[in-house]
N, C-alpha and C positions, 0 to 999 in steps of 0.2 A: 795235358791235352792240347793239341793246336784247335782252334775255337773261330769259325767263322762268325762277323755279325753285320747283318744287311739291317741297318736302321734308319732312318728318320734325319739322326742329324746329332753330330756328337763336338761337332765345331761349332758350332752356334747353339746360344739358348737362348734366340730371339723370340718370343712368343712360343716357347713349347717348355715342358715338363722335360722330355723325352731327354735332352741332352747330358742334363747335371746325372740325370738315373743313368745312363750309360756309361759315362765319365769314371763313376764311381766303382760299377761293378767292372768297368774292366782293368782300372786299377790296380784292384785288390785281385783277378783274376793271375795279371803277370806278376802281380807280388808274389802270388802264392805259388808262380815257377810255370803257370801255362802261356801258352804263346796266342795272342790274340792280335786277329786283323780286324780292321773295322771301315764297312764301301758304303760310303753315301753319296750320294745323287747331288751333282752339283747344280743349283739352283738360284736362281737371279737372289730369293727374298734372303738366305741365309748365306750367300755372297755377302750382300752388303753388311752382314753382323758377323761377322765371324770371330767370338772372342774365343777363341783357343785352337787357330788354323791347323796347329802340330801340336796333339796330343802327345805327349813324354811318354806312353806310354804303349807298349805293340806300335802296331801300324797301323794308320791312315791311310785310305786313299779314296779318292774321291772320282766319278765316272759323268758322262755326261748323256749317257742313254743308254738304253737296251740293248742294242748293239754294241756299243763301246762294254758295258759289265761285260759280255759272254766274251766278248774278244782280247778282254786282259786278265779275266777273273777267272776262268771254268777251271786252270789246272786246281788255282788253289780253294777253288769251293768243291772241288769233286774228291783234292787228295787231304782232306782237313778229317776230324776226328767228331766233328761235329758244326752244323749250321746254321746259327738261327737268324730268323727273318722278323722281324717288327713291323709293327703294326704304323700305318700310316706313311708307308715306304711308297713313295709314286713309284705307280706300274706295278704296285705290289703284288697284285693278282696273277702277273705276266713273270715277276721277280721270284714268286715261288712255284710256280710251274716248273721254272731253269731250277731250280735248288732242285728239287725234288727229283728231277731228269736229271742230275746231274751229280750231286751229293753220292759219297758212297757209304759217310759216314753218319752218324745220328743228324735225323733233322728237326728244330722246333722251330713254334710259332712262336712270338714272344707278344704278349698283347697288354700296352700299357695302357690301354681303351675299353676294355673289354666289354661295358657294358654300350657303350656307344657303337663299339663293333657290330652287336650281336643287334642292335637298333639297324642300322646299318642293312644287316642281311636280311632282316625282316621286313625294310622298307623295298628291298631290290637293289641297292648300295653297293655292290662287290667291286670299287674300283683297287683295294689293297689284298682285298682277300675275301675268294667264292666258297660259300656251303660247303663243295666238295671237300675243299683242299683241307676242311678242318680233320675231317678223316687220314687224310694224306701224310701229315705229320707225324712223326715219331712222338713227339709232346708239345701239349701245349700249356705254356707259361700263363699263366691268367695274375694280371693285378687284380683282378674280381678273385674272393673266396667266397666262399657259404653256397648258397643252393646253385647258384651258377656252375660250378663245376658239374656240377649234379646233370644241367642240363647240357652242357656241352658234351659228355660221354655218354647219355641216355638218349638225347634229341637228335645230337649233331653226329655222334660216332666218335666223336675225340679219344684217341688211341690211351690215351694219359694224360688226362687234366688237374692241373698243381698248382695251386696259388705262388704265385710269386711276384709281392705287394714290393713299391718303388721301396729305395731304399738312400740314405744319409750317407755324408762323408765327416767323419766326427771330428778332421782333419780342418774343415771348411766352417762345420756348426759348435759352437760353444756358447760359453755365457761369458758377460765380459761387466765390468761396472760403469756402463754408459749410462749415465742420467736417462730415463725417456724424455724424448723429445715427443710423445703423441700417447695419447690414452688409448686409440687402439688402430688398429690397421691392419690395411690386406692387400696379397700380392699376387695377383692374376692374372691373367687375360682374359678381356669382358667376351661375355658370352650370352645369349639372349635366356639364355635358361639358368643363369645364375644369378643375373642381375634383380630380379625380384627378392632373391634373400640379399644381396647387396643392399639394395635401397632398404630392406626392413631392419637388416642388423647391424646396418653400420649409414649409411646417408639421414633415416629418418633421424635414428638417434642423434645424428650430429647437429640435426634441425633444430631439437627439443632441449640439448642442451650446449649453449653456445658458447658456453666457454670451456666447451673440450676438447681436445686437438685432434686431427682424425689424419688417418691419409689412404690412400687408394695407388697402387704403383700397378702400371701392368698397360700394353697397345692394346692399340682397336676402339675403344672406349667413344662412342658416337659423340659427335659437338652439342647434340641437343639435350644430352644432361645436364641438367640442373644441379650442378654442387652446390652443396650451401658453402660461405664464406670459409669455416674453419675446418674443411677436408683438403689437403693438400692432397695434387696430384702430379703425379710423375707417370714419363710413358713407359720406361724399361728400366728395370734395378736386372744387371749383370750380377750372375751367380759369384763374383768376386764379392759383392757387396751388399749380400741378401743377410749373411751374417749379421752383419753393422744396422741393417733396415731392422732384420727382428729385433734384435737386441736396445735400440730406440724406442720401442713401441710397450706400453704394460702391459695390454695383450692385444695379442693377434687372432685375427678373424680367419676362421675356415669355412668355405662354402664351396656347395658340392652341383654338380650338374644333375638334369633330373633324371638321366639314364642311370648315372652312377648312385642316387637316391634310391629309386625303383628297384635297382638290381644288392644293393646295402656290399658289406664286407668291402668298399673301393673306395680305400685311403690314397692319400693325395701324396706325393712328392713333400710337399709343401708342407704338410701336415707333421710330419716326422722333423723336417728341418727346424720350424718353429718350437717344434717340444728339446731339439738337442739344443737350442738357446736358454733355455728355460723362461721361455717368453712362456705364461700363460695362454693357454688357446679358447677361443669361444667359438665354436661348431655349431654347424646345422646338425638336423637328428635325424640318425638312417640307422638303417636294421646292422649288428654287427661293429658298431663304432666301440661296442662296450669292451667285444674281445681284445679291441686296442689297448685301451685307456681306462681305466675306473674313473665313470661319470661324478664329477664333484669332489674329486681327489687327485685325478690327473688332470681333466679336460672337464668345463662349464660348457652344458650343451643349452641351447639357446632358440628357441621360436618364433618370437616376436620380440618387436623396439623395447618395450617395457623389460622386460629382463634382460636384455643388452642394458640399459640403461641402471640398472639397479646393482649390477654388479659392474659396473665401472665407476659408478659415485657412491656404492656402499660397503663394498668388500673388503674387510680388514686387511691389508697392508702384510702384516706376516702370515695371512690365508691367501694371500696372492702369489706370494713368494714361493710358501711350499706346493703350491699346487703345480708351478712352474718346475721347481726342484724336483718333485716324482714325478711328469712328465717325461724329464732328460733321462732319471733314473732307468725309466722303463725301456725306452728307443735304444738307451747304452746296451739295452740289456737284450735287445731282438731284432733292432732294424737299422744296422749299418750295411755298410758297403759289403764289408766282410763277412759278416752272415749270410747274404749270399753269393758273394764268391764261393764260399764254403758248400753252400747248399747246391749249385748250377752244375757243378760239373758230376755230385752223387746223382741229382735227376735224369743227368743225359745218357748215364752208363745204365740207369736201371728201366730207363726210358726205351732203350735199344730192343732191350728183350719181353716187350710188351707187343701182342698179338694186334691187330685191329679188331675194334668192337663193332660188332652190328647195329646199324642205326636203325631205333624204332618209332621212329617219326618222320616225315617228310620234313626237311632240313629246308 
């Protein structure tokens, strides 16, 4: 298939998710013999980070407005095999209007937001993507599964709504015999609705036990937080060197935004790279986490400082190990690159021949 992708940003993974996930699946896309372009928006903040200016792999190319897309893209977004558009695209809204008027071939939404989207549309938000257009699409890719899709085809009218959760490059994630240099740690960009399970399951604990090593990597992070002494912080770990940061750490910290809490089934990027390390994980708790991971044999999920704290100073040493070990076991075994390479272009062909569904709700 030739494969259009209007995304986000696949040059830089300054402060976003979005990049390594795209990186990966298109990849494994032209491995597998499809021909992939890929138009992002060129922009001051991911100007200045751009670690992987010329992806190796299809095409790049980079536009500098709305005008400029339709005046060098339309042949090959209209004569492509299929289009898809992501979430968090400036002018998205305006970006899939053109596809949609313009595409001849299959079109999706690809949404690696999904719960924060659908927040989004409910508040009156449609700067990436209006109510309407969920109808519009031929499919829509959801990193949200479980009742979400439910409500996207029921609420919204979504033509074909399909889980398709971020995905690993097994290539990038391994385990390696690095001493830990930290008991535990986490790689994000601060967010005002994350930061309360921050400070509970990794800042207090660092409080209460101070001879533990901690660290926090990730921008944005306000001056007026209060580290304590033994959390090391860092503003950006480049996806070259997320590998080396899990693999330093006994376990790593997963925490989740409250939309994508709320809305449950919306696993993190992050979440799968850390288990292909076999760094143990300790997670917040949301509906759907289970179908991931087996609670307490893959993944320690975690509510408060106290049991953060209990299983980093008491956890047998070879129960740490292997819960790390069938972690990686599992992700080898459903959530790389390739899996859905494999899986994206069966969705788009069966995607084509799907009717539009009636919306029964006001959208």
């Amino acid at each position: 298939m030739d494969i259009v992708f209007l995304g986000l940003s696949i040059t830089s993974s300054w402060g976003n998710g979005h990049a390594t996930t795209y990186r990966g699946l298109l990849r494994e896309l032209a491995r597998q013999g499809h021909r992939v372009t890929f138009l992002e928006r060129d922009v001051p903040w991911y100007a200045l980070h751009r670690d992987l200016p010329e992806p190796p792999y299809g095409r790049t190319h980079l536009y500098d407005s709305l005008d400029n897309l339709r005046e060098r893209f339309t042949a090959t977004v209209r004569d492509a095999d299929a289009v898809v558009v992501g979430s968090y695209v400036p002018d998205g809204r305006e970006v899939g209007d053109w596809v949609m008027a313009t595409a001849r071939g299959t079109t999706a939404f690809y949404d690696i937001d999904t719960p924060v989207t659908l927040a989004k549309l409910d508040a009156g938000d449609h700067a990436y993507l209006a109510p309407r257009q969920i109808a519009g699409y031929d499919l829509y890719l959801s990193f949200t599964g479980g009742p979400t899709l439910d409500r996207l085809q029921d609420v919204h009218g979504a033509r074909c709504a399909r889980a398709f959760h971020c995905a690993f490059d097994p290539e990038s994630y391994y385990p390696d015999e690095t001493a830990p240099r930290w008991d535990l740690g986490y790689l994000g960009t601060y967010s005002d609705d994350r930061q309360p399970r921050v400070e509970s399951l990794l800042i207090e604990p660092a409080r209460r036990w101070p001879e533990g090593r901690f660290t926090v990597a990730g921008p944005m992070y306000p001056a007026a937080i209060d580290w304590p002494s033994n959390v090391m912080r860092t503003d950006h770990v480049p996806p070259a060197e997320h590998r080396a940061f899990y693999n330093a750490q006994r376990f790593t910290l997963n925490v989740t935004r409250d939309d994508m809490i709320r809305a449950g089934w919306s696993p993190s990027v992050r979440l799968f790279e850390a288990a292909a390390c076999a760094t143990p994980i300790v997670s917040d708790v949301w509906d759907g986490i289970e179908s991931l991971f087996e609670p307490g044999r893959e993944i320690i999920l975690a509510s408060g400082t106290a049991e953060v704290l209990d299983v980093l100073r008491h956890m047998p040493e070879a129960e740490r190990v292997a819960i790390g070990r069938r972690a990686r076991e599992r992700v080898m075994a459903e959530h790389t690159a390739a899996h859905r390479a494999r899986a994206l272009p069966i969705l788009l062909e069966k995607a084509a021949n799907i009717p539009a569904t009636p919306v029964k709700a006001t959208a």
